[in-house]
C-alpha positions in Angstrom: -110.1 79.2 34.6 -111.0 77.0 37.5 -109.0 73.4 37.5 -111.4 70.2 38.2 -110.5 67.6 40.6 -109.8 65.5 37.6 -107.3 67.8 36.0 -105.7 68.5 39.0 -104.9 64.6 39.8 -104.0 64.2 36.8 -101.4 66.4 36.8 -100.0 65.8 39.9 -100.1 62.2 38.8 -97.3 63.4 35.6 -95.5 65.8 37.8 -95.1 62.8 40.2 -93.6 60.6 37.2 -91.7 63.9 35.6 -90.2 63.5 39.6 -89.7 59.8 39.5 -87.2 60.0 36.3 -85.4 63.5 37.1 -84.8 61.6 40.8 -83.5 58.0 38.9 -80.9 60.5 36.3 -79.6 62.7 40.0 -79.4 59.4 41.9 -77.1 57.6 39.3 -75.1 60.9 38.9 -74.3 61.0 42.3 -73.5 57.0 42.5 -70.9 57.7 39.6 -69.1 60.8 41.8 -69.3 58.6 44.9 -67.2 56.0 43.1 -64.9 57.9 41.3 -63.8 59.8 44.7 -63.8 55.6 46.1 -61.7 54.9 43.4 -59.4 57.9 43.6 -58.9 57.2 47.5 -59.1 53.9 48.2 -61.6 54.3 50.4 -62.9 51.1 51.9 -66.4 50.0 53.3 -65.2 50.4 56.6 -63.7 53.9 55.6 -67.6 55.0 54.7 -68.6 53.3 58.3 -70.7 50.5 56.0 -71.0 47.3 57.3 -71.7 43.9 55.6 -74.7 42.4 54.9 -75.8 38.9 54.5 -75.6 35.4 56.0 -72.3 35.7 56.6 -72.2 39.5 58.4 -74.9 38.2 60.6 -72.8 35.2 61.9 -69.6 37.6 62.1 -71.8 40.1 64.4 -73.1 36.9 66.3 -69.4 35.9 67.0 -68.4 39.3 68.2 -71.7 40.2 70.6 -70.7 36.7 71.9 -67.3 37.4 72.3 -68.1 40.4 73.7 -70.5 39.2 76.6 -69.5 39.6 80.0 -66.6 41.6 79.7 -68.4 44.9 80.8 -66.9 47.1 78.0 -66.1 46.8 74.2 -62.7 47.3 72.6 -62.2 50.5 70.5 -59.2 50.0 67.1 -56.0 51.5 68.6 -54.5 50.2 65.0 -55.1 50.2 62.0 -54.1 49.9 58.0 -54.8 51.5 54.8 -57.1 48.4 53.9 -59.5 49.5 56.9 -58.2 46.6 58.5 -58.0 47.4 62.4 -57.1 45.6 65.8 -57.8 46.9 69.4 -54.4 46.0 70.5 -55.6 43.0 72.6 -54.8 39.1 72.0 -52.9 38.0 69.3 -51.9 40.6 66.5 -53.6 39.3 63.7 -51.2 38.2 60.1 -51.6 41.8 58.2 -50.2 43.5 61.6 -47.6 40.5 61.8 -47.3 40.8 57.9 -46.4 44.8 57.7 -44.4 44.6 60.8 -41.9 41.4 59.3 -41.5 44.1 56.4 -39.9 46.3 58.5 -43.0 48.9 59.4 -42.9 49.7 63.4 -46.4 49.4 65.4 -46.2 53.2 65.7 -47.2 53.4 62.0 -50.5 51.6 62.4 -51.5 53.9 65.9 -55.3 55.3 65.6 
C-alpha cells in the first residue's frame, strides 16, 4: 500500500517526538553517571577543563587578557592542588600554596 504525503509527515512528525522523549530519559541518565563519577572523584570544574560563566568569569578573563598583554607569552600551571587550584610559579605564591606548605607539605608535592 502506497503512503500519502500526509501519512508520511505525520509519522515522521510522532517518530520525531517518540525521539524527543527517548533523548530527554538518555540525556538525564547520563547527567546522573557524570555526577556520581564527580562525586566519587572529586573532580573539579577545572578537572573537566569547564570554565565559568557569568558576569563575574567575564571580568576574571578581562583581568587575565589584561594582565597578560605585552608580555609576549602566557604562563602554563607548574603547580597545582587537589581543589584544581594551580599557580605558574611566578609572583607571589598565592594562600592555599602558602597554606599547604605552613602544614608541612614541600613544593615538590604540588609539581605539574
Amino acid at each position: 500500500m502506497t503512503k500519502t504525503y500526509a501519512q508520511v509527515m505525520k509519522q515522521i512528525k510522532t517518530l520525531t517526538s517518540e525521539a524527543e522523549k527517548l533523548k530527554r530519559k538518555e540525556v538525564q541518565g547520563v547527567i546522573d553517571r557524570m555526577k556520581e563519577a564527580i562525586n566519587a572523584y572529586g573532580l573539579t570544574a577545572s578537572d573537566l577543563g569547564l570554565q565559568a560563566r557569568g558576569r563575574a568569569a567575564a571580568k576574571s578573563s578581562t583581568r587575565r587578557k589584561s594582565a597578560k598583554a605585552g608580555k609576549g607569552k602566557s604562563t602554563q600551571a607548574k603547580f597545582r592542588d587537589e581543589s584544581g587550584n594551580t599557580w605558574g610559579g611566578r609572583g607571589p605564591r598565592p594562600r592555599w600554596l602558602r597554606e599547604a606548605l605552613a602544614s608541612g607539605k614541600e613544593l615538590k608535592d604540588f609539581a605539574v
